[in-house]
Structures are given as C-alpha cells and as structure tokens.
VEXKOLSE-229927 format. One record per residue (C-alpha): x negated, y negated, z negated; residue in three letters. Coordinates in steps of 0.1 Angstrom, whole numbers, padded with zeros to 4 digits, always signed. Layout:
BEGIN
XYZALA...
//
This chain:
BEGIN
-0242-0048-0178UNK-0209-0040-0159UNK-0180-0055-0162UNK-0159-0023-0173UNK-0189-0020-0203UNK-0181-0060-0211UNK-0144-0055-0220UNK-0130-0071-0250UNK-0129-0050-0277UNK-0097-0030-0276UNK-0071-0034-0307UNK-0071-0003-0335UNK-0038+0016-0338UNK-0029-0008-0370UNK-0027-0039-0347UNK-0009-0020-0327UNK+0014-0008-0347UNK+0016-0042-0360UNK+0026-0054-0328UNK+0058-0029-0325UNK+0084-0056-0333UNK+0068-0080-0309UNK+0063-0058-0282UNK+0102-0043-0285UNK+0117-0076-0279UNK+0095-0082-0250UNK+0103-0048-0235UNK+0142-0059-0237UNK+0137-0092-0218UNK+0113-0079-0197UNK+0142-0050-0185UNK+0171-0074-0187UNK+0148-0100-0165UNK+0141-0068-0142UNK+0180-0062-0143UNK+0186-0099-0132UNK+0162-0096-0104UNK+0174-0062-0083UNK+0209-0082-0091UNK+0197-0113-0070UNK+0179-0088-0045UNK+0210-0067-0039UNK+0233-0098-0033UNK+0207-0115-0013UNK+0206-0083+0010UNK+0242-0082+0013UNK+0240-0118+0025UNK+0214-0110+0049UNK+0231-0081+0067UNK+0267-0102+0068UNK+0253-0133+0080UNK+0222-0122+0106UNK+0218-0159+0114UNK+0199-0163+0082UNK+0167-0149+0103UNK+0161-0180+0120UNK+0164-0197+0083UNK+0127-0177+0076UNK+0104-0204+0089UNK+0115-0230+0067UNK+0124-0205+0038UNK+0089-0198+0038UNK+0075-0231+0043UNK+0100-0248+0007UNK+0084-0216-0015UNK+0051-0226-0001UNK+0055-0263-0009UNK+0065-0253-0048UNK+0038-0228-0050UNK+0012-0257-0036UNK+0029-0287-0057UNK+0033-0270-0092UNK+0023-0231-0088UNK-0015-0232-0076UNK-0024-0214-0109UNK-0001-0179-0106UNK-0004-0180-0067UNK-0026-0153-0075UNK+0000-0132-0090UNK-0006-0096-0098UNK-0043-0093-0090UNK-0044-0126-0120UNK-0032-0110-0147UNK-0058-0078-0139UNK-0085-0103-0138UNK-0065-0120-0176UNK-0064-0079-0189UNK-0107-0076-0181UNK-0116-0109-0183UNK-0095-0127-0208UNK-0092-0168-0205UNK-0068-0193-0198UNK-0042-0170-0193UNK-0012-0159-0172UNK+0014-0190-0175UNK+0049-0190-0179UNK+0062-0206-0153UNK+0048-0174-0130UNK+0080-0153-0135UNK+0107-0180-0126UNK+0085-0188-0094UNK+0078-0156-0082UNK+0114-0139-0090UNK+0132-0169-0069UNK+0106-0168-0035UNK+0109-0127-0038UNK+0146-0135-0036UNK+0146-0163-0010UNK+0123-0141+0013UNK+0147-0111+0013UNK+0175-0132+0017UNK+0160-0146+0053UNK+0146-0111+0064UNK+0106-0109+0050UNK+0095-0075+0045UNK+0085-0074+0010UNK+0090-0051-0020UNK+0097-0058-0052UNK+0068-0041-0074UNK+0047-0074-0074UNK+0074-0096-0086UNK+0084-0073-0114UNK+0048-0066-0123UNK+0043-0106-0119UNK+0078-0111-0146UNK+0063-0085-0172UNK+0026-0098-0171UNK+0039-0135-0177UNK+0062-0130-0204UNK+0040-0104-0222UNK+0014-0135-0219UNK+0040-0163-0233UNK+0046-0140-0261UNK+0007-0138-0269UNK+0008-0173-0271UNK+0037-0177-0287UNK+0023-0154-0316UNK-0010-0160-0314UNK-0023-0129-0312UNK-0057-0120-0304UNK-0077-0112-0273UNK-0076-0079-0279UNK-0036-0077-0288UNK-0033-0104-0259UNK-0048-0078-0231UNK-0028-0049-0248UNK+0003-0071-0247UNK-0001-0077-0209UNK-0011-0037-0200UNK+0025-0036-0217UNK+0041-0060-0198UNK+0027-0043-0162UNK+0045-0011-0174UNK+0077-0022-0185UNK+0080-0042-0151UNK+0068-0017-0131UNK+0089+0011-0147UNK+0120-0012-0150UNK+0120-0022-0115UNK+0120+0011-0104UNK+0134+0034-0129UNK+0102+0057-0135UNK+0093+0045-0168UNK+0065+0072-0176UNK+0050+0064-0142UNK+0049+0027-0150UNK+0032+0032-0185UNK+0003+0055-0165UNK+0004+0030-0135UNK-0007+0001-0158UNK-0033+0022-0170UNK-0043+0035-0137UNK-0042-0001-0116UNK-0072-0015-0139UNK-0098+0003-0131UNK-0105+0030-0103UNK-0117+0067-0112UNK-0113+0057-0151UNK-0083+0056-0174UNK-0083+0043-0212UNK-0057+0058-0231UNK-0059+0038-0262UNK-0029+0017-0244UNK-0010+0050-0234UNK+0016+0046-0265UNK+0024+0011-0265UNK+0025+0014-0225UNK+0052+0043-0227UNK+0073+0027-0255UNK+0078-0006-0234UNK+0078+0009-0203UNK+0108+0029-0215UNK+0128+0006-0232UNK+0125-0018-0205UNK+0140+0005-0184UNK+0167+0015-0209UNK+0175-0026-0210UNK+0176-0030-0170UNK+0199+0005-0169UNK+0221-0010-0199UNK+0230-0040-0176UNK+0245-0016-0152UNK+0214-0017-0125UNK+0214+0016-0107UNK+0184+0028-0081UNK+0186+0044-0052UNK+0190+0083-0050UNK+0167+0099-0027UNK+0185+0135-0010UNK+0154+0160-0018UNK+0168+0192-0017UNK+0141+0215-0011UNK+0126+0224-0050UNK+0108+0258-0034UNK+0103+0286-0014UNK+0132+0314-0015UNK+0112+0352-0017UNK+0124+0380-0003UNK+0133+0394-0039UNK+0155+0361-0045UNK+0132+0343-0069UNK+0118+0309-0060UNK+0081+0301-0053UNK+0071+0265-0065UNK+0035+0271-0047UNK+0030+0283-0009UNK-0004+0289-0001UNK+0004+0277+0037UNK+0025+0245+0023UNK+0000+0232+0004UNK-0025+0230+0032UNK-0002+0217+0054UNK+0009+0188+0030UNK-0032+0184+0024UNK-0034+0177+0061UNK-0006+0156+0060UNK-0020+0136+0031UNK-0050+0130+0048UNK-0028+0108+0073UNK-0013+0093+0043UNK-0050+0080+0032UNK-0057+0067+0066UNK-0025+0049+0064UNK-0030+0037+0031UNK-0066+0022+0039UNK-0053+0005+0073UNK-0024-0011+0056UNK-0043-0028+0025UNK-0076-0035+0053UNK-0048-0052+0077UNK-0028-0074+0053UNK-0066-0089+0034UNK-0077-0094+0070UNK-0055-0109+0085UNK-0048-0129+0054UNK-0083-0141+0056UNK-0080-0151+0093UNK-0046-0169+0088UNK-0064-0192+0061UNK-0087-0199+0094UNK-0066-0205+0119UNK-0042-0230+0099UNK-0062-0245+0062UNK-0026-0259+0051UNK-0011-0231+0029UNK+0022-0235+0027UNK+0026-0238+0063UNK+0014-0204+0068UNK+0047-0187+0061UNK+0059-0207+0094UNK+0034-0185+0118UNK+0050-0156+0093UNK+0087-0165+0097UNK+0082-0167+0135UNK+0062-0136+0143UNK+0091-0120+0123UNK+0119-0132+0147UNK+0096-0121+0175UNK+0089-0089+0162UNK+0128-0087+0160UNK+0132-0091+0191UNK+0108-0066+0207UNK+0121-0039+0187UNK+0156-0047+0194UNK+0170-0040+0160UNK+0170-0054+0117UNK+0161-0018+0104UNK+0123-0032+0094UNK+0137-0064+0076UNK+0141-0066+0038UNK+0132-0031+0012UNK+0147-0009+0042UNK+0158+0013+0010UNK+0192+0017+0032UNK+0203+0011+0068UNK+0213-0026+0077UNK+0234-0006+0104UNK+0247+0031+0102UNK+0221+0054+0118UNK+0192+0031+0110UNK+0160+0037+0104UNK+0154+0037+0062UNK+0139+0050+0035UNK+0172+0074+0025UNK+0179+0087+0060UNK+0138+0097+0064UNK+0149+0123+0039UNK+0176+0137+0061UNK+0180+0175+0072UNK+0171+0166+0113UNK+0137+0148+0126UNK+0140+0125+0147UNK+0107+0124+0165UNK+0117+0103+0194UNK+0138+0074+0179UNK+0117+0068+0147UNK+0084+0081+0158UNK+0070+0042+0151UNK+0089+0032+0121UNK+0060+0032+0099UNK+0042+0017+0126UNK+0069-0013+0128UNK+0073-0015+0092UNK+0034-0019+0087UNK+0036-0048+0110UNK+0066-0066+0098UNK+0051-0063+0062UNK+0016-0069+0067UNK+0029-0099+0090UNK+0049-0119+0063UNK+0024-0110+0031UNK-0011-0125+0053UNK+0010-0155+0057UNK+0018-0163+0025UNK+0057-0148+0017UNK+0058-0140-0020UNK+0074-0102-0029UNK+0052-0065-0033UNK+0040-0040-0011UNK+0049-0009-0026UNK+0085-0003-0012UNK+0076-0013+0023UNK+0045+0016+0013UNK+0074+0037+0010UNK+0091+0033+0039UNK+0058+0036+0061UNK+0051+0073+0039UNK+0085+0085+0041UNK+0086+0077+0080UNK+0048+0091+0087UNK+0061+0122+0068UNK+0095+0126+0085UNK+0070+0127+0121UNK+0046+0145+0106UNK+0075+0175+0091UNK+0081+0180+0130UNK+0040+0184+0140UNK+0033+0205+0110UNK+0064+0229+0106UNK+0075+0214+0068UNK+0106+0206+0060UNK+0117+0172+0061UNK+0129+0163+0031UNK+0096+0172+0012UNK+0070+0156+0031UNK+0089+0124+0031UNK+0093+0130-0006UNK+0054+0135-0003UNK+0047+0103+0019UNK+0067+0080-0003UNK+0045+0082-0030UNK+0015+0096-0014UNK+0010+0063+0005UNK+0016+0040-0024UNK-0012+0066-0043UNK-0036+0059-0015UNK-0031+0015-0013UNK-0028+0014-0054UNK-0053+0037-0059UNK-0028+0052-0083UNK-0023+0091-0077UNK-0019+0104-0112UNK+0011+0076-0119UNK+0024+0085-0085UNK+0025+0122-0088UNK+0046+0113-0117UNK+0066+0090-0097UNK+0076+0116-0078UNK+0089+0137-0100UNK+0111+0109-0119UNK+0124+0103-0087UNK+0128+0139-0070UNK+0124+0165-0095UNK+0096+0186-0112UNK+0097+0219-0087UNK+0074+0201-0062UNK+0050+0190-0084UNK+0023+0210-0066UNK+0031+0189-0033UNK+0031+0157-0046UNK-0003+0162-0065UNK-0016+0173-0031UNK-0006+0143-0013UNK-0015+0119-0039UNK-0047+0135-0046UNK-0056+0138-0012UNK-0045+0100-0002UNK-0065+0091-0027UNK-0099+0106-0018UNK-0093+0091+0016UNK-0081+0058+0014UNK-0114+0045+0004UNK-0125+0016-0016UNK-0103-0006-0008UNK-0064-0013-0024UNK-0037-0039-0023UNK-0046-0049-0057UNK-0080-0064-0051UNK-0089-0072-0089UNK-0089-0035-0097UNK-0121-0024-0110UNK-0142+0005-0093UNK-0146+0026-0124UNK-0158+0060-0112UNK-0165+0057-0069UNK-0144+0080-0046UNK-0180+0093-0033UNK-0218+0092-0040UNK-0223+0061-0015UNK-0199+0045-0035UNK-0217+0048-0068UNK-0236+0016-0062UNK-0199+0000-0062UNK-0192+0006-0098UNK-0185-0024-0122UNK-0170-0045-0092UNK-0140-0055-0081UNK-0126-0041-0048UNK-0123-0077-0036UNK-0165-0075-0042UNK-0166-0043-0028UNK-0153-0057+0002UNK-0179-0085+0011UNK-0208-0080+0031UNK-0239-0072+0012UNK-0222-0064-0024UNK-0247-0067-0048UNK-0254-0038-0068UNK-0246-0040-0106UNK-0265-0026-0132UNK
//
C-alpha cells in the first residue's frame, strides 16, 4: 500500500469546527511572529547595505548557526521537508524550539549577505507552533496533522501577503498531482487571519509595478486573452521549467557533495561564506546578496526594477544565472533561510531577457517568471497562479496559469521540498513513482510501490 493510501484518518468537520478557537489564536501568533520576522529581516538588510564589511563576517556567521543547530537543533535541522514528513507520517513531532532557531539564523544570514528567502523560515515558525499547540491541547493525530496544514498556510500567506495562495499552497506542497480539500477551510481561515495579524503590526510587502492588465483593440475594449501571447508566454514557461528543475537538481547535489568533501556540518557554511565573497568579487557588485526584492545600490539588478518599462539585455542578461549561484551556493552549505524569493528573482530576471527574444512586454513576463519558477521548484502551479494574482492583479490570469502550468509539466520530478509526495506523476514513465517521496524518486533504482 502507498504511503498517500496509509494517511491518518483525516478529522470530520465537527473536530474541526471544534478546533476554531484553537486554531484562531494560533493564526494571530503565527502573523504577529511572521510580522516580528520581516521586522528583523528589513533591519538586518539595512545593516547590511550601510555597513558592507559585514560580508567578510559570513564565514563565521555561518559557522555559530551551524554550531547551535549541531549542539541543540539536530532534530528541526530538517525544517520544512520535517513537518511534511510529521503532516503524512505522524510521530514525534515538530518541536518548539524549531521557530526561535530558524527565525534567528534566517536573520543572521541576511544580515552577512547569504542569499536566502524567507518562505522556509515562515513555513518553519507556522509548522512549529501549530505543533506546540497540538501538544499543548492534546489533540489528536488527525487534529495534530490538520493543525500543522494550518500552520504551513498561515506562514506562508503571512510572510508574503497572499493569504489565499498560502491556504492552497499547504494543500498543494503535500502531495504532487493530488490535492485534499477537506483542509481547504481551516487552511483559508488561518492563512487569512495570520495575514490580517502580521498587516495589523504595520508590516507592508513589496509592490510590484505590473501595468500591463491586457491587450487594447482597435474598438477600445481590452482583450484579457491573445491567441499569440499565450504561446509566447508557453514558450517562455518552458524556460521557466528547465530553470526550475536545474535550480532544485543543483542545490540537492551539490548539498550531497558538500557532506563529502567536508563530514563536519557546521563547518560547511565556511566553504559557503567564502564562495560568496568570491562570487562577489567576480561579479563586481552586492545586487545578488540578501532577498534582492530592491536594489542594494540605485540601478541595481532586483526583483522590482525586472518589472521596469526598458530591457536590459546586456547588463542583466545573467542575473538569474548569478542569483542561482549565489543561492544554491549558501543553501548546499548549510545557511538556514528559503528558496522561494531567490526563485523569484531568477523568474523575474529570465523573464525580463526572455520579454526582449520573444516580443512580450516586460512587465508581464516577469510577472509570469516570478511565480512561474517558484510553480516549477514547489511543484505548486495552482497556489502560484493565485499568487500572482494577489500580487499583480486578476486581468492576467490567463498568463500566469500558462506559465505555472507549463513550468510545472516541465520541471520534472524533482522540487525543493523533497518530502513532497508524488500523488499523480507529471508523465506515464512516472507512474511507477507514485506513493514516494521526491527525495526516493531521486535515488538510483527507486523501488516501485504497490
């Protein structure tokens, strides 16, 4: 029997509904720890971009977060992928002490120049306090993995202000191909008041300039669906899969061969925190450092100006190529933080390139790498077609489905979340896959489970 057909038993709607008190007051801490966090990340990144010498701090950053992690955090080292694995497979479950740990090494790694998001820790805060809370209440299995499905949305849609996205992502990330909505409800209610708490504290997220919302016809109404468009963003989106693959394939491999070439884990994040300074050096500038949401200098390469009016095919033709380094770099080597805002970054630059090879405007297909990308590694493309419209606007719905879609067929079976479960394969050779984690997927020889 598979694993996906040897799930605990899920909780009826009354235990859920019993459950609403509880899982309101987690939603609010969960938001207000969110709210705490981009705090410390924003003042960290100010300190970072004032005081550059900080850089050369990254070596030894790395190696005092990987000394913790080894002395009293070997059991949520694991982070997101362990509380997948605690959702399927309920056991010991996710401790406490997992969202103090992973919210002050996300901080200390921005604040010396790692290129790491911010997804993983939030995901990392919600699962660990949805857990305590479990304990504390002693609920059930069922109400425990319910709980923690909870806690992934109301992180992921507090951290970045998409709260429907988040309750579908936490849905979406358990298993690939397959989504239970039995969850849905209690997944949308924390994601959103999570995100109402982290807002209430005064947090604000980054705007992203998207003016196109369609085509203008030659009677004056607007077109939300161009024929030509769409096949151009489908070609596109097939980059954005092949991107997606290569980034989660590069950061597990090189991870594995880093755990070769030096069997002490917490001084891995010293061959990190130099490659970093190195790679600084060779490209001559910061712009790949940190979220890259905004420009460490004016004119920079980032996220926002990726969405300006003018390509620039010559001076950022290799940021995603940089940023993919940088990032996959500092994650193999051990520096604690997420992968999807760096994912970002690398869509929203392949797109900005790509806008000048395949005649579509700018804005959009950076609009349509940004999440497309993050669809492909997550395996994620329903939550991230909604991303995108949280974030930019429903009049390019059509485009974003497109890219996510597409991404998705072709980023394989592989992910940056290697607990996910292969529910329904991306393609007939893959059927022999289902039941097994991508991390089991991945190994030579994967048995075949009946």
């Amino acid at each position: 029997m598979s694993k996906l057909q040897n799930q605990p038993r899920f909780p009826g709607i009354f235990s859920l509904v019993r459950l609403s008190a509880v899982l309101v007051a987690l939603s609010v801490c969960i938001g207000s720890a969110c709210a705490l966090f981009l705090w410390l990340l924003e003042r960290a990144t100010s300190l970072r971009i004032e005081h550059p010498a900080l850089l050369f701090g990254l070596p030894l950053a790395g190696v005092a977060v990987g000394l913790c992690y080894f002395w009293l955090g070997r059991d949520v080292e694991a982070g997101a992928n362990l509380i997948v694995d605690e959702i399927h497979e309920p056991g010991a479950g996710v401790q406490l002490r997992m969202a103090p740990f992973v919210l002050i090494a996300t901080v200390v790694s921005h604040l010396f120049g790692a290129s790491v998001g911010r997804e993983g820790t939030a995901i990392q805060i919600g699962g660990s306090l949805a857990s305590a809370t479990a304990r504390l209440f002693r609920l059930r299995p069922p109400e425990t993995c319910a709980l923690l499905t909870c806690g992934i949305a109301a992180g992921f849609g507090a951290v970045f202000g998409t709260p429907i996205a988040g309750a579908v992502f936490a849905l979406e990330v358990l298993a690939l191909g397959r989504l239970d909505y039995r969850f849905l409800l209690p997944a949308a209610i924390s994601s959103i008041i999570a995100d109402w708490a982290c807002r209430a504290w005064g947090i604000h997220h980054a705007s992203y300039p998207l003016v196109f919302q369609g085509t203008l016809n030659s009677d004056g109404s607007v077109s939300h669906v161009d024929i030509m468009l769409v096949v151009r963003v489908a070609i596109a989106a097939v980059a954005f899969g092949l991107l997606s693959r290569v980034f989660a394939e590069s950061v597990h491999r090189l991870a594995a061969f880093m755990k070769k070439l030096c069997k002490t884990p917490w001084l891995r994040p010293v061959i990190g925190g130099i490659l970093t300074i190195l790679l600084v050096m060779i490209v001559g500038n910061r712009d790949y450092l940190g979220l890259g949401v905004l420009p460490a200098e004016p004119g920079g390469a980032s996220i926002v100006n990726f969405f300006g009016s003018t390509i620039y095919p010559w001076s950022w033709s290799w940021s995603w190529f940089w940023k993919l380094v940088f990032t996959v770099t500092v994650l193999a080597t051990g520096f604690k933080g997420g992968e999807v805002t760096p994912l970002f970054f690398i869509g929203a630059a392949s797109g900005n390139i790509l806008a000048f090879l395949l005649h579509v405007p700018v804005d959009l297909l950076a609009a349509v790498g940004f999440v497309s990308v993050f669809a492909g590694a997550a395996n994620t493309p329903l939550a991230c077609t909604l991303m995108g419209v949280e974030l930019f606007g429903a009049g390019d719905i059509v485009y974003f489905a497109t890219g996510c879609f597409v991404a998705y067929a072709c980023s394989g079976h592989t992910g940056i979340y290697l607990s996910q479960r292969i529910g329904i394969a991306k393609s007939a050779p893959g059927n022999r896959l289902c039941g097994m984690t991508l991390r089991e997927a991945r190994m030579p020889q994967s048995p075949v489970r009946g």
